[in-house]
Structures are given as structure tokens and as C-alpha cells.
PyMOL commands that place a pseudoatom at each C-alpha (Angstrom):
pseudoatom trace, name=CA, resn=UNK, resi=1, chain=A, elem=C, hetatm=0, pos=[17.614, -9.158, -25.452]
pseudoatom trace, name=CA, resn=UNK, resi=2, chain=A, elem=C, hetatm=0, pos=[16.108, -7.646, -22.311]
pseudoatom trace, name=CA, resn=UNK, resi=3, chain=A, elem=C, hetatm=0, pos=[16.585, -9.413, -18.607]
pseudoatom trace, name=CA, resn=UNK, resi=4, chain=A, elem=C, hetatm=0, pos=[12.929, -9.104, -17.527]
pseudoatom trace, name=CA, resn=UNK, resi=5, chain=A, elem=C, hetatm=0, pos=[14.411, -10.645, -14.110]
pseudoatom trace, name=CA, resn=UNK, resi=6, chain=A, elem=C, hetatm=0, pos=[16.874, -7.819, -13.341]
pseudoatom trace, name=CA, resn=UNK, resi=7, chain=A, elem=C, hetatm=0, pos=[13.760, -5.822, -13.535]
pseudoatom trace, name=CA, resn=UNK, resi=8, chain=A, elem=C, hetatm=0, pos=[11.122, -7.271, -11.189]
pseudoatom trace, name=CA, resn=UNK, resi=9, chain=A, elem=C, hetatm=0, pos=[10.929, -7.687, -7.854]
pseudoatom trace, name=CA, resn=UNK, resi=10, chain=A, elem=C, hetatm=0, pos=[12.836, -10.513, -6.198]
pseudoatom trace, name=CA, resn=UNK, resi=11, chain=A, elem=C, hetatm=0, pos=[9.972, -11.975, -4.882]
pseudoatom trace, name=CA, resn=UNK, resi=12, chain=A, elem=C, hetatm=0, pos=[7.274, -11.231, -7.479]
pseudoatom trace, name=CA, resn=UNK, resi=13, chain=A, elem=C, hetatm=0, pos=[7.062, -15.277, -7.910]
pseudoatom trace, name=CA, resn=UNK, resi=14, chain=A, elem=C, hetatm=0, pos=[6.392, -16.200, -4.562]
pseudoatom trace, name=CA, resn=UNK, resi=15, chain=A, elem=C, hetatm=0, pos=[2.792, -17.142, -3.183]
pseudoatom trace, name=CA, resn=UNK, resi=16, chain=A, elem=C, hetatm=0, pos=[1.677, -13.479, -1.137]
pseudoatom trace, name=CA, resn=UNK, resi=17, chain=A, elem=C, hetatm=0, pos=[0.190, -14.097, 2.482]
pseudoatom trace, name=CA, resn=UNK, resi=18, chain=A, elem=C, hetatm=0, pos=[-3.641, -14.833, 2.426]
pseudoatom trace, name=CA, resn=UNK, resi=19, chain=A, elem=C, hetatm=0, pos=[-5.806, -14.576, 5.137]
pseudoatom trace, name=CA, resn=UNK, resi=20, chain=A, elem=C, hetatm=0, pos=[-9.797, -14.287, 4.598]
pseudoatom trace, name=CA, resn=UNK, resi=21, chain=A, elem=C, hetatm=0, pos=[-11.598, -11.728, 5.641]
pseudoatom trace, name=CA, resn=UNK, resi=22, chain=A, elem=C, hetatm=0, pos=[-12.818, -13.023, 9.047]
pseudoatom trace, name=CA, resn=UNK, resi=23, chain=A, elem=C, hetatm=0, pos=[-9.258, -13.280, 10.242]
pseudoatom trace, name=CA, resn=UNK, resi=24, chain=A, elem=C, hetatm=0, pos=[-8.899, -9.539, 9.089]
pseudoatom trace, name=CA, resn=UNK, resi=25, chain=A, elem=C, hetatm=0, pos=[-12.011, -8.951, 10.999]
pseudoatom trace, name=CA, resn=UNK, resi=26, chain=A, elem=C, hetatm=0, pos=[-10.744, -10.636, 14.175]
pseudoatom trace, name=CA, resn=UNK, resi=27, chain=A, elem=C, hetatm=0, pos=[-7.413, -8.876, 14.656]
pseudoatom trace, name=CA, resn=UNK, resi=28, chain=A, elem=C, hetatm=0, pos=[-9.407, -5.725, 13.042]
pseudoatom trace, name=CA, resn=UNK, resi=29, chain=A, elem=C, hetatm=0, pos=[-11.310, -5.532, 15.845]
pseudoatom trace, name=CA, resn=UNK, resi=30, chain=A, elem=C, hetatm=0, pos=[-8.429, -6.438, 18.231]
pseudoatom trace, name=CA, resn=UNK, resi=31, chain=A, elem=C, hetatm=0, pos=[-6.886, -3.062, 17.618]
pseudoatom trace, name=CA, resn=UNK, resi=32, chain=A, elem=C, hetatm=0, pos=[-10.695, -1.238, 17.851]
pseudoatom trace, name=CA, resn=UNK, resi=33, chain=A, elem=C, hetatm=0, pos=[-10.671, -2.735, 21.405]
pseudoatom trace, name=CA, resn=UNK, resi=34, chain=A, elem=C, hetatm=0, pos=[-7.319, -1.148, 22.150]
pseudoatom trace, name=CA, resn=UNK, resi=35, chain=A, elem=C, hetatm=0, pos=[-8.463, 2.422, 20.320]
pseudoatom trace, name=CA, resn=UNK, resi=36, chain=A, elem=C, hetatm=0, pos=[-11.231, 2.659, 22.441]
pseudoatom trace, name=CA, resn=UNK, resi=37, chain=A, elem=C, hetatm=0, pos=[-12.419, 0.677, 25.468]
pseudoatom trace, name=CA, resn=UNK, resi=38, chain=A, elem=C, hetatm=0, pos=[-16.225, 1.633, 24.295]
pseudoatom trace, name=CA, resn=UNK, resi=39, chain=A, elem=C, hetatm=0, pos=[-15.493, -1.428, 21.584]
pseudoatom trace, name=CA, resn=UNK, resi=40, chain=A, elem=C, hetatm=0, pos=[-17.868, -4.493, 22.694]
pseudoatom trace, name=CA, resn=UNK, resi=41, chain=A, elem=C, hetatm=0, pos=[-18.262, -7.657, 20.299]
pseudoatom trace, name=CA, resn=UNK, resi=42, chain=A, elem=C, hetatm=0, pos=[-21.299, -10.251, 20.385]
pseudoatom trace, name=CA, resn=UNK, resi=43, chain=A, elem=C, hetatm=0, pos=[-21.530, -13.072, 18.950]
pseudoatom trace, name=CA, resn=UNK, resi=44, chain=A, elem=C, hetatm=0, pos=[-24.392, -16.072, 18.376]
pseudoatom trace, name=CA, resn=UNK, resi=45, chain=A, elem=C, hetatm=0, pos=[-22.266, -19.300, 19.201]
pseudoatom trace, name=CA, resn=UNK, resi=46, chain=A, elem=C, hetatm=0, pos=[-19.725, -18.551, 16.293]
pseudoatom trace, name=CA, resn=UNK, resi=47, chain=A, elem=C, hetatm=0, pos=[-16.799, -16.476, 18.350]
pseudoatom trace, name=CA, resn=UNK, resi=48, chain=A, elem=C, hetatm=0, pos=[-14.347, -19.119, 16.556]
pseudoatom trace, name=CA, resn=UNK, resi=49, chain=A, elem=C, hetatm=0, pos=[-16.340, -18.874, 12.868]
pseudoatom trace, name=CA, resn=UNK, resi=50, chain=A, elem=C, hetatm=0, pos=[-16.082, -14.950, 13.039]
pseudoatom trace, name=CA, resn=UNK, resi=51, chain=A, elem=C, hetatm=0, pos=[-12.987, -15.106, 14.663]
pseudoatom trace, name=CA, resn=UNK, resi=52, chain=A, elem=C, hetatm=0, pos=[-13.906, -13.064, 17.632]
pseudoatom trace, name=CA, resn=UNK, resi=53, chain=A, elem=C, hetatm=0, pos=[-12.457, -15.211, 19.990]
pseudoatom trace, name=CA, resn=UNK, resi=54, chain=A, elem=C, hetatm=0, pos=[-9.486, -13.040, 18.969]
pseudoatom trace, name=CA, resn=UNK, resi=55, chain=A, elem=C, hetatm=0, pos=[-10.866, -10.318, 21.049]
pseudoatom trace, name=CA, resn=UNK, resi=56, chain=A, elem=C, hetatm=0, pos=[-12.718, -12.527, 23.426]
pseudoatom trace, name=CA, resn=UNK, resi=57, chain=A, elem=C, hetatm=0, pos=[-9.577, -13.467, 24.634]
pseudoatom trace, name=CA, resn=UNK, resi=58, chain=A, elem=C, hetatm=0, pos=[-8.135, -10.103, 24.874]
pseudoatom trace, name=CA, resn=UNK, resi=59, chain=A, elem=C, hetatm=0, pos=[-10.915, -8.580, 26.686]
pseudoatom trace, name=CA, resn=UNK, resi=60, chain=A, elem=C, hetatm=0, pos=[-12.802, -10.929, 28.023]
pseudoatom trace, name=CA, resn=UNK, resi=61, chain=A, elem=C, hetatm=0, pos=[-15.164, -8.459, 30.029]
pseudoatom trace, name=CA, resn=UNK, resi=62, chain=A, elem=C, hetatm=0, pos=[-16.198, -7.053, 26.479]
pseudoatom trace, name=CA, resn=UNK, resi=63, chain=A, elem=C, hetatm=0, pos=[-16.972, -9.824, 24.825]
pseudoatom trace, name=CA, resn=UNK, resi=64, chain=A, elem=C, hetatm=0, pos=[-20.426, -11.002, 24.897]
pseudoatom trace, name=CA, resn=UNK, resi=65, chain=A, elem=C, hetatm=0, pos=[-21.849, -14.838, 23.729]
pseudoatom trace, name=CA, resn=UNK, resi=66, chain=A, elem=C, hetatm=0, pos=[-25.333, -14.981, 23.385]
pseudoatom trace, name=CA, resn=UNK, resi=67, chain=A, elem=C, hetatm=0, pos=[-25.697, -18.480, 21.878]
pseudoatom trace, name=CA, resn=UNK, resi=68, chain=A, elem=C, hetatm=0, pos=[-27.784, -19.344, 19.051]
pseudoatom trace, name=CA, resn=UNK, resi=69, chain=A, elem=C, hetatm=0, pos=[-29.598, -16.259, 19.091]
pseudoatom trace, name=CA, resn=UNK, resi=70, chain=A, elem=C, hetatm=0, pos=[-29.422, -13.613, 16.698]
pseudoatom trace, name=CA, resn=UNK, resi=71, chain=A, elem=C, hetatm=0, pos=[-32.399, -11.604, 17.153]
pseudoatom trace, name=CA, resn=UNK, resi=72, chain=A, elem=C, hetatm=0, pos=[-31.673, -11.133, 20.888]
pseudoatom trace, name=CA, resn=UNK, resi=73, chain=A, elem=C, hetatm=0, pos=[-27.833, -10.658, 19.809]
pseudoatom trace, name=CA, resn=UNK, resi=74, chain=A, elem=C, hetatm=0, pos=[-28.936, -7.466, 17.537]
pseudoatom trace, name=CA, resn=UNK, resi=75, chain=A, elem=C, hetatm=0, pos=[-31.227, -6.225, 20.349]
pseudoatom trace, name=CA, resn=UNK, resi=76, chain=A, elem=C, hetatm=0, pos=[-29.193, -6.669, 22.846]
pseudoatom trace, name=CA, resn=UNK, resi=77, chain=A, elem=C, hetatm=0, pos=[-26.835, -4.621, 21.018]
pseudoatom trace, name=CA, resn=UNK, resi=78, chain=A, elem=C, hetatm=0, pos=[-28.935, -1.820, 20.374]
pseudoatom trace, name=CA, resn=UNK, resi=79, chain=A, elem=C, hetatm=0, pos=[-29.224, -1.135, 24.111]
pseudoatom trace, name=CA, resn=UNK, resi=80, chain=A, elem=C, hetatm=0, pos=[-25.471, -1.329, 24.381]
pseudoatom trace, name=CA, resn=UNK, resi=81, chain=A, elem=C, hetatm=0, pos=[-25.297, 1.390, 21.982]
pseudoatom trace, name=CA, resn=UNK, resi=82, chain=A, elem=C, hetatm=0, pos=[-28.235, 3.275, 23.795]
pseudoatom trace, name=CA, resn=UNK, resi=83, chain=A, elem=C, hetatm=0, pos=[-25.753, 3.911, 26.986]
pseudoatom trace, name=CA, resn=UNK, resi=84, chain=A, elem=C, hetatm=0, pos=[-22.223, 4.595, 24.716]
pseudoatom trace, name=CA, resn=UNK, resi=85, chain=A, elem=C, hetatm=0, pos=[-21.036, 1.613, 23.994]
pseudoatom trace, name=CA, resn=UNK, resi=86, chain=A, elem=C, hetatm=0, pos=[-19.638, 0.416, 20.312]
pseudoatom trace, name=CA, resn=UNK, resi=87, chain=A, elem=C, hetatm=0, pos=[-21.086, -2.982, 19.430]
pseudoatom trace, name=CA, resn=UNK, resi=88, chain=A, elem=C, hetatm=0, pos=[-20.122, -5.294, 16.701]
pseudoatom trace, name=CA, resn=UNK, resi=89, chain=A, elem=C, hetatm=0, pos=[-22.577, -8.038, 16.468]
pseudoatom trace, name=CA, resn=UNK, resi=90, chain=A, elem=C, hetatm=0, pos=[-21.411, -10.964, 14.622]
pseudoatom trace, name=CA, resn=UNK, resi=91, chain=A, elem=C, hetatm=0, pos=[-22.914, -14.007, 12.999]
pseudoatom trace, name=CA, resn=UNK, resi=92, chain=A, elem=C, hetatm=0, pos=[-22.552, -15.840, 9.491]
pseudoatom trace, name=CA, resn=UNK, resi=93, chain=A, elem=C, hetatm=0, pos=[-24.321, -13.164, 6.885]
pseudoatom trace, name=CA, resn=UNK, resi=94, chain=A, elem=C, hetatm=0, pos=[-27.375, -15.619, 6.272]
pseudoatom trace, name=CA, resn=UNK, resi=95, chain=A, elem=C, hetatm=0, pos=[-27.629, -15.707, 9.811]
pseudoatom trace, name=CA, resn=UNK, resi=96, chain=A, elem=C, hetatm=0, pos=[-26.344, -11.308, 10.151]
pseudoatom trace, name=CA, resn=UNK, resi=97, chain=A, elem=C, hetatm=0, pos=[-28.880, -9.773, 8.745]
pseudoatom trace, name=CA, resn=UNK, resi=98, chain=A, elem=C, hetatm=0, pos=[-30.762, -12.979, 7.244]
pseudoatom trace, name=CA, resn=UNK, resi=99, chain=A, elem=C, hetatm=0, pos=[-32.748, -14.245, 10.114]
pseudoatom trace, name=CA, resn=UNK, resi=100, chain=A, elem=C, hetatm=0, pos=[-32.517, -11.175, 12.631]
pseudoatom trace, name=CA, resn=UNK, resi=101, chain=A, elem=C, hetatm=0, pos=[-33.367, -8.365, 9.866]
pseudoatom trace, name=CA, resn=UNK, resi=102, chain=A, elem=C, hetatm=0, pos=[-36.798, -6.706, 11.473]
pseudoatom trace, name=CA, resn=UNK, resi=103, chain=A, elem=C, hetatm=0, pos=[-34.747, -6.298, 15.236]
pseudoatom trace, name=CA, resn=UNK, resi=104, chain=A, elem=C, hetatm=0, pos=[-31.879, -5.014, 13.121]
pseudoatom trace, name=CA, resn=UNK, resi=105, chain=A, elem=C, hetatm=0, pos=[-34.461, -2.416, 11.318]
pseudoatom trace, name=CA, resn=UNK, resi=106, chain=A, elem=C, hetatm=0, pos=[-36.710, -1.977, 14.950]
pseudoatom trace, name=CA, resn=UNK, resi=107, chain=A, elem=C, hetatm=0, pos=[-33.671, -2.061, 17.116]
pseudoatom trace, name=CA, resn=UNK, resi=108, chain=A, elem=C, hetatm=0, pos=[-31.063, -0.568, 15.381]
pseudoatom trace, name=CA, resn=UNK, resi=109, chain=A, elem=C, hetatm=0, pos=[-31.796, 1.738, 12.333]
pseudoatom trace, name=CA, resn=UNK, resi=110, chain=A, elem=C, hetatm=0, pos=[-35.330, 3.206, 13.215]
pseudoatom trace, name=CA, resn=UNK, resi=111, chain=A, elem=C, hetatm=0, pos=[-33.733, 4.101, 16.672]
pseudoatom trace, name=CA, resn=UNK, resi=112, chain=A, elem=C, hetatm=0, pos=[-30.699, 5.197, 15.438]
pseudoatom trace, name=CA, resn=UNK, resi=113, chain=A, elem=C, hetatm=0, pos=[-28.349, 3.568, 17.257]
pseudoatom trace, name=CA, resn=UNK, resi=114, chain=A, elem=C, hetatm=0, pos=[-24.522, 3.241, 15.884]
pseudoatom trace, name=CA, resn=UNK, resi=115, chain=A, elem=C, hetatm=0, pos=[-24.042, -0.486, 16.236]
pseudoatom trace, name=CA, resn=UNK, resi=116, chain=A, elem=C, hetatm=0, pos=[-21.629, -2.619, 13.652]
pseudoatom trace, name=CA, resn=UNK, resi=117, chain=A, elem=C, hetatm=0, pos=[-23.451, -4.802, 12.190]
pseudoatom trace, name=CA, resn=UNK, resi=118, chain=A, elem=C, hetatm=0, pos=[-21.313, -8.042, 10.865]
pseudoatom trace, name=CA, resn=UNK, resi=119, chain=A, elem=C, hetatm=0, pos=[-22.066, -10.678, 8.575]
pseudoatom trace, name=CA, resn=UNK, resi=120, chain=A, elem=C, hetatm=0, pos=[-19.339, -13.539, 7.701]
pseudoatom trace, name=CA, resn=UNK, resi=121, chain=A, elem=C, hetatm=0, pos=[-19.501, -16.271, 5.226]
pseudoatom trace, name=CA, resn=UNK, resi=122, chain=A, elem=C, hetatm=0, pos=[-21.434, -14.264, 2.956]
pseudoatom trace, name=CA, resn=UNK, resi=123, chain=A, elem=C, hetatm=0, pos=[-21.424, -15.424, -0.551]
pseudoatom trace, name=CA, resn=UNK, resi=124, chain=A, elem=C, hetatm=0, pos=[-21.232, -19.012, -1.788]
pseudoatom trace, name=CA, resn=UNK, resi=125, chain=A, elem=C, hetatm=0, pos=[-17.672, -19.727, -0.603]
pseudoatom trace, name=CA, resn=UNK, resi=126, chain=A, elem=C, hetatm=0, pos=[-18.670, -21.055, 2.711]
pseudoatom trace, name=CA, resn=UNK, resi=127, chain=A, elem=C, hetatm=0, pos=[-17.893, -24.722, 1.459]
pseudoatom trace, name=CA, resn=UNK, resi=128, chain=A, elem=C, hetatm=0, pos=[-19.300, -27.638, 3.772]
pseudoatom trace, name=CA, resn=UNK, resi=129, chain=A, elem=C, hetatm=0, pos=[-21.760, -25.453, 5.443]
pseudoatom trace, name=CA, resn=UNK, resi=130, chain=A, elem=C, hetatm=0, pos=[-23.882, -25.901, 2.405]
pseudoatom trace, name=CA, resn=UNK, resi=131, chain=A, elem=C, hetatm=0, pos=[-26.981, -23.484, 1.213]
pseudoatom trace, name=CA, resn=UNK, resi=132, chain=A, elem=C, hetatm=0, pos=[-28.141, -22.908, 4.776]
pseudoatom trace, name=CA, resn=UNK, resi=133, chain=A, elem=C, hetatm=0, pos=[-25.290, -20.752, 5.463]
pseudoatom trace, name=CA, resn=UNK, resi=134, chain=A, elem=C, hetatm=0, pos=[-24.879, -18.888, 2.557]
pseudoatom trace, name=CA, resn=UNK, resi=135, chain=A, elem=C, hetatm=0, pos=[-26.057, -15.050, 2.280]
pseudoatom trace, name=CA, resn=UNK, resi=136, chain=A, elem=C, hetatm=0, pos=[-26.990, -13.685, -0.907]
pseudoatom trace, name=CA, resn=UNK, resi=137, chain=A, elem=C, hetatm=0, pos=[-29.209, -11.302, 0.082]
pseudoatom trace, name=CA, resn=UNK, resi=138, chain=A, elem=C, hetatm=0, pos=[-27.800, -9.788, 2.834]
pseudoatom trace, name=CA, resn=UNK, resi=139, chain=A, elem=C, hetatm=0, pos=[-26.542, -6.489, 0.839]
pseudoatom trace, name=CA, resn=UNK, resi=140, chain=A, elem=C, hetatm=0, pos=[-29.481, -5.946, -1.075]
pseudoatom trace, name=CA, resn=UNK, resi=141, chain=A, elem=C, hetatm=0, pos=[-31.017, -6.204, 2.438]
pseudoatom trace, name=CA, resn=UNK, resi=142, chain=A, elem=C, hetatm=0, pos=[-29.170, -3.946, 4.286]
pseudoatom trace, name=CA, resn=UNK, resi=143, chain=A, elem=C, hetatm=0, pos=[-28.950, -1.130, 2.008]
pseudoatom trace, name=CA, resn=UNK, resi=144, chain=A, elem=C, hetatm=0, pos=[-32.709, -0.998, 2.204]
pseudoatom trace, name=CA, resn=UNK, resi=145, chain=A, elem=C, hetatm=0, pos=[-32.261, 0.362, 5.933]
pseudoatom trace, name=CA, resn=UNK, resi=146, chain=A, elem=C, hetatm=0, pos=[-32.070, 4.028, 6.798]
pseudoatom trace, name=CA, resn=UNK, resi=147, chain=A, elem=C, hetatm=0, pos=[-28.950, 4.957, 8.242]
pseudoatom trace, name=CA, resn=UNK, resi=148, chain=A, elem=C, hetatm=0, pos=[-26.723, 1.983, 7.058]
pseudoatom trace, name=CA, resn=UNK, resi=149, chain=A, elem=C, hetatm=0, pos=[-23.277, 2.230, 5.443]
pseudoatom trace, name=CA, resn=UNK, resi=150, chain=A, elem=C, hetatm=0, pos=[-23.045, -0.909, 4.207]
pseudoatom trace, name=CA, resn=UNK, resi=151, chain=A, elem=C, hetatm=0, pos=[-19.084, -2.277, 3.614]
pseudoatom trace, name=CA, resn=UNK, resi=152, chain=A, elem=C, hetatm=0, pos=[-17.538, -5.282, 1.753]
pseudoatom trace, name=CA, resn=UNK, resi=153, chain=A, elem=C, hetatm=0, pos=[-14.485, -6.097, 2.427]
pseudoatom trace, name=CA, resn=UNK, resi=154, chain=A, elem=C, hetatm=0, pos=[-12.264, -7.839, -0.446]
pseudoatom trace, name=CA, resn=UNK, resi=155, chain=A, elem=C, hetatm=0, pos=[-9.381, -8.656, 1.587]
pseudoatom trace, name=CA, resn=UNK, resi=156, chain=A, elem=C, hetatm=0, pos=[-8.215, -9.496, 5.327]
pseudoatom trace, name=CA, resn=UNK, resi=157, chain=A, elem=C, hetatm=0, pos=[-6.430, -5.693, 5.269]
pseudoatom trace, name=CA, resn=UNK, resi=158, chain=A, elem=C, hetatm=0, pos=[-9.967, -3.924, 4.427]
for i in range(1, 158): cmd.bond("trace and resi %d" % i, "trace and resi %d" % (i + 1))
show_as sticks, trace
zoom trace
């Protein structure tokens, strides 16, 4: 009889660490900010949500909140990009791209500008928040823009 135990790992039955995506996000971006001090992060009243208060409170004078206001968020960070900087502007997905898509096509792709473009809470696992805050689109709509690499993550380390 073969000892299946003598040949697994010693810890194959215990539960791995999760974290979601938005907490990979959040210390992602963390260690972008200490790469390269052109890193800047907006967000529309959601710095906990997105989990950019993570690098709100490590660099404070990068972090911008622009309050429930994602069109001027995107726009905002278009000119940011315009003079060097590297924006991420965050927001839930149905929110990032859903309601500020044409300033993220005006702003953004027609001009060419390199921001980073995030959308959390995309999908229909946002729970509570209900069908207001869920983004089902928001791939199919950002892949229709020139210039877009468009990313998924599956896990907090992606």
C-alpha cells in the first residue's frame, strides 16, 4: 500500500492566503510609487474600496481624491500624463470605464496619453452593493478603444 502522505507537501491541506484583487492592487501600486516617483493614483471617493489609501498614505503628495467624479477623475488624469506623470485612475469598473467612457476615449486614447486606467468590483461578486455597482461591460468596452491593453487580473499577485 502506498503512503500518499509521505509524498505531499506538509501543508497541502491547509487553507492558502487569499487576498482579492484590490488588495493586490493597493500594495501593487505601493511598490510602483517606490519604482518611480512619476506614479500618481486618483481616485472618485473610493481610496478605501480600491484600496488606494495604501498609497495615499505612503505618498500623500501623489495621491489625488477627486470625489464623486469620474469623468473629471479620467480627465484630470490625462493632463497628468500630458506633462510625465503615470496616473492610475481608480473607481469601481461600472463606475471605471462605465460612466466616464467618452473622457476616457476623448481624453485618454484619441490623445494618446499612457494613463492606467482601473476598474474594481467588476463582475457580479460585489455583494451588497447590488446591480448598480456591478460592471459587465467594462471589457467589451475598453477593448473597443485604440491604444488599450486591457488586463484582468485573477489573483491579488497579478
Amino acid at each position: 500500500m502506498l503512503n500518499l502522505e509521505a509524498h505531499l507537501a506538509s501543508n497541502i491541506f491547509d487553507k492558502p492566503n487569499v487576498a482579492s484583487t484590490r488588495e493586490g492592487f493597493g500594495k501593487g501600486v505601493v511598490e510602483a510609487g517606490k519604482a518611480d516617483p512619476r506614479v500618481v493614483v486618483l481616485t472618485a471617493d473610493l481610496a478605501e474600496s480600491t484600496q488606494a489609501h495604501h498609497f495615499q498614505k505612503a505618498f500623500p503628495e501623489r495621491f489625488v481624491q477627486v470625489g464623486v467624479a469620474e469623468q473629471n477623475m479620467v480627465t484630470v488624469a490625462a493632463g497628468m500624463a500630458n506633462y510625465g506623470k503615470i496616473p492610475f485612475a481608480t473607481s469601481y469598473a461600472a463606475f471605471n470605464p462605465g460612466r466616464n467612457w467618452e473622457q476616457i476615449r476623448t481624453t485618454i486614447a484619441l490623445n494618446n496619453v499612457p494613463v492606467i486606467v482601473c476598474g474594481m468590483h467588476a463582475g457580479v461578486s460585489v455583494g451588497p452593493d447590488g446591480a448598480t455597482h456591478q460592471a459587465l461591460e467594462d471589457i467589451a468596452m475598453m477593448r473597443a478603444l485604440p491604444r488599450f491593453t486591457v488586463i484582468s487580473a485573477c489573483d491579488a499577485e497579478e
